[in-house]
N, C-alpha and C positions, 0 to 999 in steps of 0.2 A: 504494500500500500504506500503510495506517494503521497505526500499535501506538499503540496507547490504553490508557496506564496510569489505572486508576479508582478511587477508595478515599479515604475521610476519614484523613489524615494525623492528628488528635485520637481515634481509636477503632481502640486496639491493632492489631490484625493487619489492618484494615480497610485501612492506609496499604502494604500490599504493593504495589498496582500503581503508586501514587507512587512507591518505592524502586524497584522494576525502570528505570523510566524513570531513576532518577536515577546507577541502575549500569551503565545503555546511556550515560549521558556517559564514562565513560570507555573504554567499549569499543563504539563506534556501531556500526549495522548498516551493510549496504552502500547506498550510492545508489539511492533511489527508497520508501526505505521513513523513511516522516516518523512521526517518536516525538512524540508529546505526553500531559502531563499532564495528565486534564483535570480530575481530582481528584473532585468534586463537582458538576460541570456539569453535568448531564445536556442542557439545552438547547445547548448548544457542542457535545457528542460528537451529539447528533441532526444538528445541521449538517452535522458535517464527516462524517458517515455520506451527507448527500448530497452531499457536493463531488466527486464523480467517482470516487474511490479503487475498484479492481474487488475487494478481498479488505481486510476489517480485522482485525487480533487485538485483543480488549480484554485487560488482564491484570488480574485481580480475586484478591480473596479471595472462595471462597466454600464454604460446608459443603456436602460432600458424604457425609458417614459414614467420611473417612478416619483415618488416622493424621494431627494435624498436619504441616505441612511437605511433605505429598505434594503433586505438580503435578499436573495434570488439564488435556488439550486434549479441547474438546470446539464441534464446530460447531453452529452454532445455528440454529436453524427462524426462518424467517421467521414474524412476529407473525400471527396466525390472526384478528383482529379482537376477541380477546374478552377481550384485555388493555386494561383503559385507558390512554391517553397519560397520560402529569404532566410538565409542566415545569419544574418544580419539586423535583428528586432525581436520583439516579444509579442505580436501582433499572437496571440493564440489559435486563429484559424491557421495562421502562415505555419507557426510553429506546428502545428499537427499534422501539415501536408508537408514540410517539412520531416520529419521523422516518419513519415509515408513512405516517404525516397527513397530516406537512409538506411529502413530494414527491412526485413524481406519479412518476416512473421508481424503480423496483425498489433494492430496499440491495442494499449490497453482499456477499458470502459474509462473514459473520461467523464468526468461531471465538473461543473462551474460553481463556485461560491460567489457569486458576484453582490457586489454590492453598489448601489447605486450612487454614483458622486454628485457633488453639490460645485466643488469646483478643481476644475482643470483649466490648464491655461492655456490662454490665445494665443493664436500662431506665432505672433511677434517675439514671446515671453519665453527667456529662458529656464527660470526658475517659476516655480511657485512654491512657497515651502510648506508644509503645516498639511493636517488633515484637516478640513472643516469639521464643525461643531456634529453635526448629525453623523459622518461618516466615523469621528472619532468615537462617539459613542457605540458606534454600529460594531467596534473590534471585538469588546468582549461580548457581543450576540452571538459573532460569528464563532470565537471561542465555543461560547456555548453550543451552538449549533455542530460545532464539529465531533464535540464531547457527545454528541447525541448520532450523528452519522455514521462518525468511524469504527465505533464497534460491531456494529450493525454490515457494516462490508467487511468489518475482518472475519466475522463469521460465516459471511457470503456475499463474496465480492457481486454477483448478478441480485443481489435481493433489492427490492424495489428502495428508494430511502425511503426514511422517515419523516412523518410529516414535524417540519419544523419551531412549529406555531408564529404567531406574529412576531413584528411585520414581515412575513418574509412569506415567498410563494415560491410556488415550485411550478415550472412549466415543459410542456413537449420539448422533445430534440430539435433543438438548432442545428444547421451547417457548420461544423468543425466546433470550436471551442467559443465562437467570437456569439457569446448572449444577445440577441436581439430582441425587440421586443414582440410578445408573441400575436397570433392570429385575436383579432378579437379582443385585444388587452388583455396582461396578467390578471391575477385573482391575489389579492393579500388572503391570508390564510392567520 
């Protein structure tokens, strides 16, 4: 089992799934479930997509049409071929068509932690530092939420997840990893 925290640390709400990682140190998950940063890497997370692991969660920021701070589980479609690979980013569909490429046996079940950002920055901007107020809150949900998923796939990586409770929904498979928002608008749960 992978949890793969992903997101630019330097563009505001972008560094959520580096913070979740960084709040699983204090409160780790159970044996068998290996946490890492991988920040920006997209080539490191396409790897370790093939190192064996049979289920990964990434945890991202990413817009869905929510309220800020809401969570979102969402699995993810294997890459259909008609996304390009890049090596070069952390785009997570890229990365999954990406690691498509690169191995010959099947990825592993993907699902998404996503969380809904309040702010990211404008093209212009290089920095933006800081998690906004809603998204900062949103880390230890996600904590929570994961304390409630990952034993649940350690026992059976194909088992449906669990429902999460508020604010956070769970919706169909998207195209590769990248959470869009879904047919019809989400459902808070």
């Amino acid at each position: 089992m992978l949890v793969a925290g992903v997101g630019n640390i330097f563009l505001g709400d972008d560094a959520f799934g580096p913070e979740v990682v960084r709040a699983l140190e204090q409160r780790p998950l159970p044996p068998g479930a290996h946490v890492r940063d991988f920040g920006i890497r997209g080539m490191d997370l396409a790897y370790a997509l093939l190192g064996g692991c049979a289920t990964a969660v990434l945890v991202d920021a990413a817009p869905r049409g929510q309220r800020p701070g809401t969570l979102s589980l969402v699995e993810a479609e294997p890459p259909d071929g008609t996304v390009v690979p890049e090596a070069h980013g952390m785009d997570p569909e890229k990365v999954l068509a990406l690691a498509t490429h690169l191995g010959d046996e099947p990825l592993p079940r993907v699902l998404v932690l996503a969380c809904e950002p309040a702010v990211l920055p404008r093209p212009d901007e290089d920095i933006a530092p800081g998690l906004s107020e809603p998204v900062r809150e949103a880390v230890a949900r996600a904590v929570d939420a994961l304390h409630t998923l990952i034993p649940v796939l350690l026992a059976d990586p194909a088992a449906p997840p669990p429902p999460l409770g508020r604010p956070m929904e769970s919706g169909p498979p998207h195209a590769a990893a990248l959470p869009g928002p879904g047919a019809g608008g989400p459902e808070d749960r």
